[in-house]
C-alpha positions as CSV (number, residue, x, y, z in Angstrom):
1,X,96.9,45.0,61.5
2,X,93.9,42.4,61.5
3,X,90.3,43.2,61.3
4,X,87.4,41.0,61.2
5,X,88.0,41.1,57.2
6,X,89.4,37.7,57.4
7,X,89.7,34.9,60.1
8,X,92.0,32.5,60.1
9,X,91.2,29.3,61.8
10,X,92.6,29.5,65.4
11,X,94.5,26.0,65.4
12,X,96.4,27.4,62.5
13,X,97.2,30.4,63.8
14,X,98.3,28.6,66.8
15,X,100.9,26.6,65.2
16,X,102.6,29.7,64.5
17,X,105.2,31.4,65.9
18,X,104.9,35.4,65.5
19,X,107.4,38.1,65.5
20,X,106.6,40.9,68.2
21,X,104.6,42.4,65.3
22,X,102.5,40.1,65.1
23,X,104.4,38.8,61.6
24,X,105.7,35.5,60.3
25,X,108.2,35.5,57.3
26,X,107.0,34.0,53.8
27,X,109.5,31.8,51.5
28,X,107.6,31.7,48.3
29,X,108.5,29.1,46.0
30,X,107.3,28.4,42.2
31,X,105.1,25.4,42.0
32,X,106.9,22.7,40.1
33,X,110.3,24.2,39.6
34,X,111.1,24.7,42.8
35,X,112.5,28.1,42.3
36,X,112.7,30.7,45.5
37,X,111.1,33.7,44.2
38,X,111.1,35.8,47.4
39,X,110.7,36.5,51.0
40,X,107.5,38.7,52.3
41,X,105.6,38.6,55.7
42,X,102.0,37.7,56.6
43,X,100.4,38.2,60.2
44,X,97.2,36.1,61.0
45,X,94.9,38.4,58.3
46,X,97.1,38.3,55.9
47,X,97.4,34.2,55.7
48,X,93.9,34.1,55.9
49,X,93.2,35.9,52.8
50,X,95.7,34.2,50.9
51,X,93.6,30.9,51.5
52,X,90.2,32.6,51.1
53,X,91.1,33.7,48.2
54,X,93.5,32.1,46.2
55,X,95.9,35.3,45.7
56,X,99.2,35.6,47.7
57,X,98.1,38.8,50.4
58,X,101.1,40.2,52.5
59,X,101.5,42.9,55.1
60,X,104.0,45.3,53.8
61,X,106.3,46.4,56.8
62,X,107.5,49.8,55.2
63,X,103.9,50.8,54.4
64,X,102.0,49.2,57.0
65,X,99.2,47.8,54.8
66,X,98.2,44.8,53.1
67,X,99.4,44.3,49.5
68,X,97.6,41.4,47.0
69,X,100.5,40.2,44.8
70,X,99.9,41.5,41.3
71,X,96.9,44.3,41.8
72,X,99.1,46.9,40.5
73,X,101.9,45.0,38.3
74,X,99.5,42.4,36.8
75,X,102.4,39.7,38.3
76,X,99.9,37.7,39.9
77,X,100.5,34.9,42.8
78,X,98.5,32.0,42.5
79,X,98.8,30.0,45.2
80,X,98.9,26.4,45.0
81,X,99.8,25.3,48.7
82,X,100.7,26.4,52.1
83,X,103.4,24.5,54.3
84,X,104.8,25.5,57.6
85,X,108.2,24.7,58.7
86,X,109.4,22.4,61.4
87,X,109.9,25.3,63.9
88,X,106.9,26.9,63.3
89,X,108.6,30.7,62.8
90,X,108.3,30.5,58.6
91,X,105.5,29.8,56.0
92,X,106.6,28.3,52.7
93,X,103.7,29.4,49.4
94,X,103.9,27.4,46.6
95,X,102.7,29.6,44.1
96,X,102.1,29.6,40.3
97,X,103.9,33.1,39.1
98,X,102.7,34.9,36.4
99,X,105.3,37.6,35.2
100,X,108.1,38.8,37.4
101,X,108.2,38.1,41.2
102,X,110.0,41.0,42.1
103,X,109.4,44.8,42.4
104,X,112.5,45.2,40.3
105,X,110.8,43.6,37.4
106,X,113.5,40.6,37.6
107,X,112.0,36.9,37.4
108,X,112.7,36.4,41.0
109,X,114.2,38.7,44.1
110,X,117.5,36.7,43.9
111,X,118.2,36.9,40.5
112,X,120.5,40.3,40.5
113,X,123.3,39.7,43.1
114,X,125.7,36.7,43.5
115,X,127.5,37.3,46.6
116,X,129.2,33.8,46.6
117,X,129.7,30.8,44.7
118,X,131.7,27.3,45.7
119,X,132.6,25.3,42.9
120,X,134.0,22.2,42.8
């Protein structure tokens, strides 16, 4: 999956905890709301483009390349910070979305199915 492309700094990538692929799962998050748009997955390249260049960049695991949010939709991620999780085994991206978040063309990836609800 990587290439010399991108590098991302090796302290970083330490801090990481990688799936056997080489992968770590991506909670993306809109900045200010707070709003969980979606899950994706980065390896080491991936990550490091998204801070190089501003854009969210993901590996896609059903077509086994890399994918910049919003080069074919026009729903662009802009991301506004990176945090890791106490574990180490999942990135958070703060992102400011333009249009939809999801393939599906809904506002989010969670938007279309309620599977339960507590009240009260």
């Amino acid at each position: 999956m990587t290439s010399p492309d991108s590098a991302l700094d090796p302290a970083i990538s330490a801090r990481l905890r990688h799936t056997a692929e080489g992968l770590v799962p991506v909670v993306v998050q809109q900045h200010g709301s707070g709003e969980v748009l979606m899950l994706a997955w980065v390896d080491d390249e991936a990550l490091a483009r998204t801070i190089d260049t501003g854009r969210a960049t993901y590996w896609s695991r059903s077509r086994r390349e890399y994918w910049v949010k919003g080069d074919t939709s026009g729903h662009v991620q802009w991301l506004k910070e990176v945090r890791l999780d106490c574990d180490g085994d999942t990135l958070l991206f703060v992102v400011d979305q333009e249009g939809a978040a999801c393939h599906t063309g809904d506002h989010t990836c969670f938007d279309a199915d309620l599977v339960h609800r507590v009240d009260g």
